[in-house]
MIRODREN-221352 format. One record per atom (N, C-alpha, C): x, y, z; residue in three letters. Coordinates in steps of 0.05 Angstrom, whole numbers, plus 5000, padded with zeros to 4 digits. Atoms other than C-alpha are relative to their C-alpha. Example, Ala and Ser with C-alpha at 12.3 -4.5 7.8 and 13.67 -1.06 7.14 Angstrom:
501849765000ALA
524649105156ALA
501850245000ALA
498449764999SER
527349795143SER
498550225014SER
***
This chain:
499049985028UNK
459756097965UNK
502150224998UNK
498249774994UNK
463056787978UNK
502549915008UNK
497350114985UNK
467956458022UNK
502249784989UNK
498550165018UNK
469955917972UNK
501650114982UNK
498449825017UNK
471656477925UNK
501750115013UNK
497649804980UNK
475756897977UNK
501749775002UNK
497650204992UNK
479856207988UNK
500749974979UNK
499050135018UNK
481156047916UNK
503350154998UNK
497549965004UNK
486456537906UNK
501849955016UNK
498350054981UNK
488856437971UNK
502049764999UNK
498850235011UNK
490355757952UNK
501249994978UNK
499350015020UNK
492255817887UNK
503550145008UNK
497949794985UNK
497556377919UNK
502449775012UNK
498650204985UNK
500155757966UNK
501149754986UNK
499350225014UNK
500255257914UNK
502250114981UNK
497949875018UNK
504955747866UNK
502950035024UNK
497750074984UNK
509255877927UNK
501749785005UNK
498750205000UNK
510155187944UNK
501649944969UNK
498550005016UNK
512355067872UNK
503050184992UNK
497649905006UNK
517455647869UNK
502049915029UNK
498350064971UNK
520255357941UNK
501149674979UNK
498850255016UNK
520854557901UNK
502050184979UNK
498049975021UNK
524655017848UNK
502050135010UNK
498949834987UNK
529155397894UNK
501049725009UNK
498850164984UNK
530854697929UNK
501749864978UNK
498250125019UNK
532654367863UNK
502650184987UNK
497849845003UNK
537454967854UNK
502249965016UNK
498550064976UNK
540254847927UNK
502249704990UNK
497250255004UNK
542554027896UNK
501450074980UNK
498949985027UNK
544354307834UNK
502550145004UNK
498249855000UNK
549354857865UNK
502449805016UNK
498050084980UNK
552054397921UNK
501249774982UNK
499650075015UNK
552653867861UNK
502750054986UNK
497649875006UNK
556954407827UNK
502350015013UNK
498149974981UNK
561754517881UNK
500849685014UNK
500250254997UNK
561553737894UNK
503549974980UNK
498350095024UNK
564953717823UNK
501950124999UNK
498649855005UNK
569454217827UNK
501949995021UNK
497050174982UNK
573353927890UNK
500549724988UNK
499550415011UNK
573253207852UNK
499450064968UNK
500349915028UNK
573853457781UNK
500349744979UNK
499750365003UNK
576352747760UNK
496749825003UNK
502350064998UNK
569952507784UNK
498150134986UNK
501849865009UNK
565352987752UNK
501149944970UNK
499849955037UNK
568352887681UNK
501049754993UNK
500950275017UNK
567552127679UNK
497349975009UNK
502649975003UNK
560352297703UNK
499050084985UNK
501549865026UNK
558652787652UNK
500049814977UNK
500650195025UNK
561952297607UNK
497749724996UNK
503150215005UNK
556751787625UNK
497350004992UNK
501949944994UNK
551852147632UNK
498950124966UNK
500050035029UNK
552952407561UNK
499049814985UNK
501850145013UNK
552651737536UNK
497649825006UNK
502750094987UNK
546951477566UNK
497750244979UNK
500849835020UNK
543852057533UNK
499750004969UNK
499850085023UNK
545851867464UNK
499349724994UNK
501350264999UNK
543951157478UNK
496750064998UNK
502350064993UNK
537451307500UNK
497550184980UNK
502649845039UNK
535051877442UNK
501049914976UNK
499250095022UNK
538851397393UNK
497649764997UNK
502350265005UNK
534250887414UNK
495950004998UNK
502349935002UNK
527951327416UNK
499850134972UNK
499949935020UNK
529751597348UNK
499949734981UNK
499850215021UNK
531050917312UNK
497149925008UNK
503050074999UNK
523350747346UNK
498450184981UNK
501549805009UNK
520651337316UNK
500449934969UNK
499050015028UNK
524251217249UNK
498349734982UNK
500550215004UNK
521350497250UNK
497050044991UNK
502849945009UNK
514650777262UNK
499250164966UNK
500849755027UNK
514951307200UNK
501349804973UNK
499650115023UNK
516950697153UNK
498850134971UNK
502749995001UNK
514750907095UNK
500050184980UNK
498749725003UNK
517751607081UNK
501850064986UNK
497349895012UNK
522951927053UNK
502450115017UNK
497649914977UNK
526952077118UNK
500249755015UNK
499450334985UNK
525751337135UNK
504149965010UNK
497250134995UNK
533751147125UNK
500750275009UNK
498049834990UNK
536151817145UNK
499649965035UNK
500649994963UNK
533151757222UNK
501149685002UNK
499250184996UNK
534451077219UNK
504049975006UNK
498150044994UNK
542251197210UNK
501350255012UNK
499449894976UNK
542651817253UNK
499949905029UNK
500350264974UNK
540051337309UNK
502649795006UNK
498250165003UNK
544350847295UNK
502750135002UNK
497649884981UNK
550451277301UNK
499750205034UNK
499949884976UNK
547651627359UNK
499949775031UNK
499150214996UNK
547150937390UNK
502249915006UNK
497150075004UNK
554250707376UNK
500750165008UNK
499049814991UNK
557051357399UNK
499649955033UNK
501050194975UNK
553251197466UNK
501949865013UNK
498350234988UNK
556250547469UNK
502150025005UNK
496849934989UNK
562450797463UNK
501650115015UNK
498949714986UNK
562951387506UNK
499449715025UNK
500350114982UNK
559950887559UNK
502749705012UNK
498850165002UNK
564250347550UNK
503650084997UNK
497349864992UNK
571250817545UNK
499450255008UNK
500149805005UNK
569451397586UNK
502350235011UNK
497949824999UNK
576251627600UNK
501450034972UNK
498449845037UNK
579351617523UNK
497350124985UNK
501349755013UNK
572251997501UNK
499750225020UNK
500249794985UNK
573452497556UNK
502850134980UNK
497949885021UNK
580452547521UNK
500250204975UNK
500649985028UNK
577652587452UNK
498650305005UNK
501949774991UNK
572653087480UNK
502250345007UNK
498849744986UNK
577753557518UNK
502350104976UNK
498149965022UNK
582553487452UNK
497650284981UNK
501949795023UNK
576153797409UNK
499750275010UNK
500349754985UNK
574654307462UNK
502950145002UNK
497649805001UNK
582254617464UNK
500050064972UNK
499849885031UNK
582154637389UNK
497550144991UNK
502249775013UNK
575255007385UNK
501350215020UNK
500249794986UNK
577455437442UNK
503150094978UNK
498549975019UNK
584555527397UNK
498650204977UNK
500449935029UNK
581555627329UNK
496950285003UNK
500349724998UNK
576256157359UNK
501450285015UNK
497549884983UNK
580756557401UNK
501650104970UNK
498049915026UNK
584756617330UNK
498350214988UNK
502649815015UNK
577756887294UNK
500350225008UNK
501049754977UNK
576457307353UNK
501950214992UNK
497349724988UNK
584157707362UNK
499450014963UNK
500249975034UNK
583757647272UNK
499050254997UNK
502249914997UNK
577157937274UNK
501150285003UNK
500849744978UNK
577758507322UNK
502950064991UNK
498049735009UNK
585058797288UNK
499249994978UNK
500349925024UNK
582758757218UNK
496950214999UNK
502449774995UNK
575059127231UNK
500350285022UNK
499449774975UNK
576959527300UNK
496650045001UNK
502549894998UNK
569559587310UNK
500050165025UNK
500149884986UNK
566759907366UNK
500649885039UNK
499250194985UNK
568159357413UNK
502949845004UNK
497850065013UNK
575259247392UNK
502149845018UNK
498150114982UNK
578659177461UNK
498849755018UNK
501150354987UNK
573458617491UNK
500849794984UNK
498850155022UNK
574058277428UNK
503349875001UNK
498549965004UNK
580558367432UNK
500849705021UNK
500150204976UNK
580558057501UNK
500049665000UNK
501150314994UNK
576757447493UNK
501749854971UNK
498950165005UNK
580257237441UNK
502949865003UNK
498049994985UNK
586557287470UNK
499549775021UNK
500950274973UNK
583556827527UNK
499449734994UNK
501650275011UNK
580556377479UNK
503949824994UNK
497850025010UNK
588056287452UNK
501549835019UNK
498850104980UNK
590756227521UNK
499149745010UNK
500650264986UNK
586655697541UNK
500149804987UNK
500250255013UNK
587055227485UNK
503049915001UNK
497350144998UNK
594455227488UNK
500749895038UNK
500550134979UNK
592855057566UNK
500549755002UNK
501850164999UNK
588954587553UNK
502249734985UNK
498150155021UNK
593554267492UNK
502449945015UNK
497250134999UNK
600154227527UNK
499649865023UNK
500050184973UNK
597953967586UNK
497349645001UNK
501750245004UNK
594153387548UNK
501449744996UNK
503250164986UNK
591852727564UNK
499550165025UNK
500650014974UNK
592852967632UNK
497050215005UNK
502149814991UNK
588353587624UNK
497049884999UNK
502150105008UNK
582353077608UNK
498149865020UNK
500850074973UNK
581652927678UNK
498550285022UNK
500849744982UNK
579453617707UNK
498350244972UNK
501149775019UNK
577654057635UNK
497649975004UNK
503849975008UNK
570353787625UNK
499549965028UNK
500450004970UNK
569353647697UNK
499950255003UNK
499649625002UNK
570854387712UNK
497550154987UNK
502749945026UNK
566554607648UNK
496849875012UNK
503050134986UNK
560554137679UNK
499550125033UNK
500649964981UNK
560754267747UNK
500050355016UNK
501049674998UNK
560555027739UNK
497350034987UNK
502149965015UNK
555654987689UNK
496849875023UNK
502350134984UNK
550754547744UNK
500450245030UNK
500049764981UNK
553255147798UNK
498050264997UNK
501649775010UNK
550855737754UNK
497749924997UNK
502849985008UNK
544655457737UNK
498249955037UNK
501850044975UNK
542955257810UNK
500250255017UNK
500449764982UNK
544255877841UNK
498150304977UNK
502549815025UNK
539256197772UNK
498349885024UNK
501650124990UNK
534555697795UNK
499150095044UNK
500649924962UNK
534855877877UNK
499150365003UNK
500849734995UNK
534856637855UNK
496550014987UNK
501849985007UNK
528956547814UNK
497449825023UNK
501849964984UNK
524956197868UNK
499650125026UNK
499849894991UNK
526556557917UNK
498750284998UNK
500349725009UNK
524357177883UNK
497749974994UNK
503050055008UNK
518156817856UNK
498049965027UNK
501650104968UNK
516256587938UNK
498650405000UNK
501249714988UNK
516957417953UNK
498150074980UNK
502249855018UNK
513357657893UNK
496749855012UNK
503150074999UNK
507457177909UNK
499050075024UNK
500649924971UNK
507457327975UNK
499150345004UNK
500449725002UNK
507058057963UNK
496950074986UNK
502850035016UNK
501257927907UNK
498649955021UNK
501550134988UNK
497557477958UNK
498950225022UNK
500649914977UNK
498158028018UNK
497350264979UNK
502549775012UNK
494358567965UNK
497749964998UNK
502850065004UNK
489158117941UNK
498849895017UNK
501050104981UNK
487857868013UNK
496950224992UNK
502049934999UNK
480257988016UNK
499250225036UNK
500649884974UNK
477258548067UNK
498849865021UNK
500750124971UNK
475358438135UNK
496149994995UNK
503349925009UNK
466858258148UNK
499850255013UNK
500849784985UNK
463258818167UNK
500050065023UNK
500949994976UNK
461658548234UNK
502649995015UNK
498149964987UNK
468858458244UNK
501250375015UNK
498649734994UNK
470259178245UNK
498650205021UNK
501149914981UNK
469359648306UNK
498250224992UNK
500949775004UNK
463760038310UNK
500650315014UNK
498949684987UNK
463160918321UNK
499450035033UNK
500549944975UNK
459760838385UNK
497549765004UNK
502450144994UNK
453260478414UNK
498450134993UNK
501849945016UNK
447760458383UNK
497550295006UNK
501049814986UNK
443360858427UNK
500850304997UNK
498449665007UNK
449061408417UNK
499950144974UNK
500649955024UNK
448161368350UNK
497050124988UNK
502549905016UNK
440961368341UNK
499050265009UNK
500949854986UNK
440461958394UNK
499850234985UNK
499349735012UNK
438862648365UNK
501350205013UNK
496949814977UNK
444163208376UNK
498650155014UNK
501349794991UNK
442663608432UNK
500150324987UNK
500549775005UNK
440764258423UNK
496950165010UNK
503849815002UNK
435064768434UNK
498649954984UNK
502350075015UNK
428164588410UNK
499450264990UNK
501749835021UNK
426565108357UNK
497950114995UNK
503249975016UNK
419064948353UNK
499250175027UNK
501249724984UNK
418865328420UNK
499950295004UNK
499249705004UNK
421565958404UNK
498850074968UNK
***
């Protein structure tokens, strides 16, 4: 019974490791993924766009189920025609996904544009204490939408591509640091709470005989 308990954690220890090793490996496709996309940027940003709508297909069509179920209600027709455009949106990205990569990389230069304006606005009318990062990023934000803008349609082939296949880099090299870090920590836990040795394992002071012997010395009771 003793011995079942001394193995639980042990196991439990091996079964957490193995898990942070499966999450460290799904970091490994996710980074090499990244770097996949980022030599074939073209490729990665009519993937995302698929992958997008497939996405909007598939919670447009679990939202209009749900909507169907809650007949009934008072948010009946509203889920019903969020679905329904999330659906159609879907279809469409799937069905053109090089003019909604367009559409897409058009929206993204004009948000990166119109904050970039906020930002540099911002940061000379307050001067807070942050004035010159501020200052920075909006400046950058600025720079890149007019990038992005003059060098459009063409830029619609590499912007979200780029944007995606970093974004699946960073997270896979989170993911590889965090199991990695989760393998040593458990491993480190596991060596503390290893259970002691048996008794019988451990060497004894001497033989027994030596032990039980009384110390020499002069007998007392004769003097």
């Amino acid at each position: 019974m003793s011995g079942t308990t001394r193995d639980d954690p042990a196991r439990a220890g091996r079964k957490l490791s193995r898990s942070f090793g499966w999450l460290a490996l799904l970091g490994v496709i996710l980074a090499i993924a990244g770097v996949f996309g980022l030599l074939y940027t073209a490729f990665a940003t009519l993937t995302s766009m698929l992958l997008f709508g497939w996405l909007l297909l598939i919670g447009g069509t679990v939202g209009l189920l749900h909507a169907l179920e809650s007949r009934g209600t008072s948010f009946f027709w509203l889920g019903v025609v969020v679905a329904a455009l999330n659906i159609a949106a879907g279809f469409v990205i799937i069905r053109h996904p090089g003019a909604s990569a367009a559409a897409f990389t058009m929206f993204a230069a004009l948000l990166f544009l119109t904050g970039g304006v906020f930002r540099l606005v911002g940061s000379v009318v307050v001067r807070g204490p942050q004035f010159g990062w501020t200052l920075l990023q909006g400046a950058f934000g600025i720079l890149l939408g007019l990038l992005v803008l003059f060098d459009w349609p063409r830029s619609s082939l590499y912007v979200l591509g780029t944007f995606f296949s970093l974004a699946l880099l960073f997270d896979g090299l989170g993911l590889i640091a965090i199991g990695m870090g989760g393998r040593r920590i458990v491993g480190m836990v596991s060596e503390q709470m290893a259970p002691p040795k048996e008794p019988g394992d451990t060497p004894q002071d001497g033989p027994r005989e030596n032990r039980d012997r009384p110390e020499d010395g002069p007998d007392r009771s004769e003097s």
